[in-house]
C-alpha positions as CSV (number, residue, x, y, z in Angstrom):
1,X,59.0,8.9,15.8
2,X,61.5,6.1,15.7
3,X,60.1,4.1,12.5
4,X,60.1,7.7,11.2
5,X,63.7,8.4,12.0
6,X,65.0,4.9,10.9
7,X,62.9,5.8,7.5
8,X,64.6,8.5,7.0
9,X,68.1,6.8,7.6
10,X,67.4,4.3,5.1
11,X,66.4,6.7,2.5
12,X,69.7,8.0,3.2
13,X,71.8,5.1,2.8
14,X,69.4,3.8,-0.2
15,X,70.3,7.3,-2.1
16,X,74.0,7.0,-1.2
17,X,73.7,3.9,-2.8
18,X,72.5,5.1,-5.9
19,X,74.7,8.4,-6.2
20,X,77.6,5.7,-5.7
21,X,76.6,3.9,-8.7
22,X,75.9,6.7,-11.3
23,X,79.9,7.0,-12.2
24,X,81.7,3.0,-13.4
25,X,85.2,3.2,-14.3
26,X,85.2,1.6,-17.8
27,X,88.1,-1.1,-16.4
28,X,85.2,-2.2,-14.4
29,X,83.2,-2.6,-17.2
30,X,86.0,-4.6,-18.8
31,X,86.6,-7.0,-16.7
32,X,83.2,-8.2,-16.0
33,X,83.2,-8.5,-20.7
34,X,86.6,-10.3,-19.7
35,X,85.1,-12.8,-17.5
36,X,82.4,-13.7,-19.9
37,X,80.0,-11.8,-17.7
38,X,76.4,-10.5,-19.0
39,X,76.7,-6.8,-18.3
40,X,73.8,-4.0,-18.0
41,X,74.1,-0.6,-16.7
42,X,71.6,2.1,-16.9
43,X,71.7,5.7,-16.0
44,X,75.4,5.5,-15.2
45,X,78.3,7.4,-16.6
46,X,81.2,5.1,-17.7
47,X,84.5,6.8,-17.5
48,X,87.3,6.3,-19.5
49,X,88.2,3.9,-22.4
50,X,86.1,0.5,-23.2
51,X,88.4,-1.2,-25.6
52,X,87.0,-4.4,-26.5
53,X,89.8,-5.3,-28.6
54,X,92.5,-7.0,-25.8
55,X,90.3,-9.6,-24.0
56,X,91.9,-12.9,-22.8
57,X,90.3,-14.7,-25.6
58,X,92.0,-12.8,-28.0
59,X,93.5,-14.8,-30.8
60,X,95.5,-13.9,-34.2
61,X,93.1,-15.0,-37.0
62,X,94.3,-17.4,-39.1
63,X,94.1,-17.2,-43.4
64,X,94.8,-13.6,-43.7
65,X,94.1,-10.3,-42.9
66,X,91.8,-7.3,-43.7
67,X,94.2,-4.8,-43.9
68,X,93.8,-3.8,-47.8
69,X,97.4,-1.6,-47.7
70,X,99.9,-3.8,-45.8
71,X,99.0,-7.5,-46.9
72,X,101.5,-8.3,-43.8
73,X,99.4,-6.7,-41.4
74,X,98.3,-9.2,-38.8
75,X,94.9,-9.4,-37.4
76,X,93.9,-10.2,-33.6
77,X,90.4,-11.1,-32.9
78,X,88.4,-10.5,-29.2
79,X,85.2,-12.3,-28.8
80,X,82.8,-10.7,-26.9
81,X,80.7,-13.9,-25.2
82,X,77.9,-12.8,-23.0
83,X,75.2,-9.8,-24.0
84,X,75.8,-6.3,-23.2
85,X,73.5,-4.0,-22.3
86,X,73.2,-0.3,-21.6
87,X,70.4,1.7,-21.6
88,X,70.5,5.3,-21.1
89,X,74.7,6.0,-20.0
90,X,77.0,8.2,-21.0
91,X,80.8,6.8,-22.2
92,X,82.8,9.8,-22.0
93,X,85.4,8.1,-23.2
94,X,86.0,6.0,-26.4
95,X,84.2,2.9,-27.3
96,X,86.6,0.4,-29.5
97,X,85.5,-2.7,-30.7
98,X,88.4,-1.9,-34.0
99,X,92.0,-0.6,-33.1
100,X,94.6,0.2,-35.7
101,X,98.3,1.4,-34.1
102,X,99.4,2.4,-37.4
103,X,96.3,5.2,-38.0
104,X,96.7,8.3,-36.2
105,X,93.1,9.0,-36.8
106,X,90.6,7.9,-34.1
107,X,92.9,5.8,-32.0
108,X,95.8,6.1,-29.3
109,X,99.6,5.7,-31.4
110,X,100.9,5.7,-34.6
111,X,104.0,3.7,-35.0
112,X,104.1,1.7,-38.4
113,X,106.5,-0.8,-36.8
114,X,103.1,-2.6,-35.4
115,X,101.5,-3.7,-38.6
116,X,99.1,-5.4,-36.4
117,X,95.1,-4.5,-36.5
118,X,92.8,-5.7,-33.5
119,X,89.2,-5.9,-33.4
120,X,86.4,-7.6,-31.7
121,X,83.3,-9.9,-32.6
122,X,80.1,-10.2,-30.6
123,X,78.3,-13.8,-30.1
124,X,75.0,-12.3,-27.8
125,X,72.9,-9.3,-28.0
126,X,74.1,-5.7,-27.9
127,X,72.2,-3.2,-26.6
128,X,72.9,0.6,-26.6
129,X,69.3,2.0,-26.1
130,X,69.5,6.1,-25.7
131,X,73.6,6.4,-25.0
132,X,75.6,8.9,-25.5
133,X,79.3,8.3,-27.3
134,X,81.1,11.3,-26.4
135,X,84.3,10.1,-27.8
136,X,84.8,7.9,-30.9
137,X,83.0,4.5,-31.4
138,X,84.9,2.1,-33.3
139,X,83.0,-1.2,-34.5
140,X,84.7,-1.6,-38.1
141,X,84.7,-5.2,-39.4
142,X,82.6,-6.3,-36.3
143,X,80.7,-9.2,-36.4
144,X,77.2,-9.1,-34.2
145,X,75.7,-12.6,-34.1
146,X,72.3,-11.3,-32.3
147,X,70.1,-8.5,-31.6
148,X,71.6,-5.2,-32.2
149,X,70.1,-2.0,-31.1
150,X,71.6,1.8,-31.0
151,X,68.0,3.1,-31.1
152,X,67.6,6.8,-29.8
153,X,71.9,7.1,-28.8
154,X,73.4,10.4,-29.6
155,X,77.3,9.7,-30.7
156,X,79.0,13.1,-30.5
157,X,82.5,12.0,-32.4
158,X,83.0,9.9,-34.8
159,X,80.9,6.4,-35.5
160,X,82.6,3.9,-37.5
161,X,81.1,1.0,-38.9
162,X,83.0,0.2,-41.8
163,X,82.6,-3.4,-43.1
164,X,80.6,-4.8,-39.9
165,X,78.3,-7.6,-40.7
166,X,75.2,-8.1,-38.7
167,X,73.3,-11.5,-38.6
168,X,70.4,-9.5,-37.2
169,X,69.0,-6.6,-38.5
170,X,70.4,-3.4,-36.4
171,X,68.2,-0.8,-35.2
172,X,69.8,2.8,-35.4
173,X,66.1,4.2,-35.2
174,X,66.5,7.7,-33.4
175,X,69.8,8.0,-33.6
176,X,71.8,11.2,-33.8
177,X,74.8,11.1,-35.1
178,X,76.4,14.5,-34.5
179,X,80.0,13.7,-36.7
180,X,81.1,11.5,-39.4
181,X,78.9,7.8,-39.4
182,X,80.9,5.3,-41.8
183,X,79.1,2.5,-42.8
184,X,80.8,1.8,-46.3
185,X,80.7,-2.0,-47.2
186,X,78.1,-3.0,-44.8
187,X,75.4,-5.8,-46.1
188,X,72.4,-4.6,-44.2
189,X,69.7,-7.8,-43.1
190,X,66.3,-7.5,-43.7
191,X,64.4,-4.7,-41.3
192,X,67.5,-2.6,-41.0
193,X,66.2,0.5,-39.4
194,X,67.1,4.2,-39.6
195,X,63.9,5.3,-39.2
196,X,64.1,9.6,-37.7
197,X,67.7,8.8,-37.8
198,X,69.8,12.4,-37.6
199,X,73.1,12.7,-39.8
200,X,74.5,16.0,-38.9
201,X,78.3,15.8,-40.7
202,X,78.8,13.1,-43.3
203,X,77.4,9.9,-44.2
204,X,79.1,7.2,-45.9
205,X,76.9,4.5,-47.3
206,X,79.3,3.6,-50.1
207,X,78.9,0.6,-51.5
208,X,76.5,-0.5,-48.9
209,X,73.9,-3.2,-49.8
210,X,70.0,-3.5,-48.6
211,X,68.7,-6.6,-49.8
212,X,65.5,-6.9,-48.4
213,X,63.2,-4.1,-46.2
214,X,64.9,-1.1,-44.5
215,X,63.3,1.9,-42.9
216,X,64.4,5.1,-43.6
217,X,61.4,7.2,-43.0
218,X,61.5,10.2,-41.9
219,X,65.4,10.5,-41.7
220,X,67.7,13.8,-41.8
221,X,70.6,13.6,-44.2
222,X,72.4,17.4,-43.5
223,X,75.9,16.9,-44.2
224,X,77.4,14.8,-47.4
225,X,75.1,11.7,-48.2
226,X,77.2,9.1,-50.2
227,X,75.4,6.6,-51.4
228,X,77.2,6.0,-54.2
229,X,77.2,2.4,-55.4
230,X,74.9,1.6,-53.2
231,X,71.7,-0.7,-53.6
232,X,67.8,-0.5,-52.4
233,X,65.9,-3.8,-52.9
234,X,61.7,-2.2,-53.9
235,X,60.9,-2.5,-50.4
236,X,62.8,0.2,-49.0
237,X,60.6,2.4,-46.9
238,X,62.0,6.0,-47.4
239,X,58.6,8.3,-46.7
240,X,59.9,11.7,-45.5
241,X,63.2,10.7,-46.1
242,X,65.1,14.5,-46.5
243,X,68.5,15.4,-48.0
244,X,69.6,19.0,-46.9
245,X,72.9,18.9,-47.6
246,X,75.3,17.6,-51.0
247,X,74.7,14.2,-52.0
248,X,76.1,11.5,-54.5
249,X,73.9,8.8,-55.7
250,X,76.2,8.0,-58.8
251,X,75.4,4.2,-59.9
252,X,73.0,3.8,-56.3
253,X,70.2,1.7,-57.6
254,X,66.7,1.3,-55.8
255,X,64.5,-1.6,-56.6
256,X,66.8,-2.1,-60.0
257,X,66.5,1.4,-60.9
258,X,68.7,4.2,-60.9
259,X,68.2,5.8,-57.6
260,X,67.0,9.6,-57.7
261,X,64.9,12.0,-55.7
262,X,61.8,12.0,-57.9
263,X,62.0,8.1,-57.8
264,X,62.4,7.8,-54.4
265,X,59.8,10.2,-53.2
266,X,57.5,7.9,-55.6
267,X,58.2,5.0,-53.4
């Protein structure tokens, strides 16, 4: 009877435990990226803002700035050090590797006194494996040295990958992306994959580049596809590939060609 009851006590401390750890405050999370900390979490909900873009290493880049409209903008870089990795949380909050004072959309203030942008580089592997983004992600101009993977994450606002560059190929396999997904100006590796990839609202693939294979099979374009300018090398894999809502494929080329549905359902 007594190994029974102590059982049951330590179920009940081993629970606690767990119930404990199912809700980290995203200042948490900060600080351990802050301290150069590898960080995974999985099954937890993370509260709050995770804005990647004021860690101590943070450092005004020298020899310009991106900012096309105010040449006098100045740019601050983060550096994210060790790999993050979450599989299966919730961030209720927004996720900002890119922050902009001067925009009014996706971010906190606009007051065009700043002209200062701030965004945030990663050395190690991400990993966001079956997440939910419940807010705004913001990864534009990011720079991912490693293994990236969003494979099977639902993001609910805005996803913004403008002009990121990945050494790696990313994996967006799965992925639902339930508002606007920007990725205009990205230069995609080799074995980029959007396989059963969702786009509900719009999808800007603008002058995006896809030099060697990529997998888009079985993908779900239902807003506005732009793909203008973009460019397909011959070994795109694009079997069941749908488009249920407008498109623009003006000057998109596949394999050399002039990119249109009946070529593309040939390859």
């Amino acid at each position: 009877m007594k190994n029974v009851v102590l059982t049951f006590l330590l179920i009940i401390i081993v629970s606690g435990g767990v119930a404990a750890q199912t809700s980290v405050n995203a200042a948490d999370v900060f600080a351990q990226i802050n301290r150069g900390q590898a960080v995974t979490y999985q099954n937890v909900e993370i509260t709050g803002d995770l804005d990647l873009t004021q860690l101590a290493n943070k450092q005004l880049k020298k020899g310009g700035n991106k900012d096309d409209d105010n040449p006098s903008t100045k740019e601050y870089v983060s550096t994210v050090t060790a790999p993050l990795k979450f599989t299966n949380c919730t961030f209720t909050g927004k996720v900002l590797a890119y922050y902009n004072p001067d925009q009014g959309i996706l971010y906190f203030s606009k007051d065009d006194s700043k002209n200062e942008i701030y965004n945030t580089n990663f050395e190690k592997e991400v990993s966001f494996q079956h997440c939910t983004f419940q807010q705004d992600a913001a990864f534009k101009y990011s720079q991912f040295k490693e293994a990236v993977s969003f494979t099977g994450s639902t993001f609910a606002d805005e996803a913004f990958f403008k002009y990121a560059k990945f050494e790696q190929a990313p994996d967006f396999s799965k992925v639902k992306f339930s508002d606007n997904a920007v990725f205009k100006y990205v230069h995609f590796p080799a074995n980029t994959n959007f396989s059963q990839a969702v786009f509900t609202d719009d999808a800007d693939f603008k002058y995006a580049k896809f030099p060697g294979k990529v997998n888009f099979e079985k993908a779900q374009f239902n807003g506005f596809a732009n793909f203008k300018y973009a460019d397909f090398s011959d070994e795109a894999k694009l079997q069941g590939l749908a488009f249920n809502g407008n498109k623009d494929f003006k000057y998109t080329k596949l394999g050399g060609q002039k990119f249109t549905d009946t070529y593309r359902q040939e390859k």
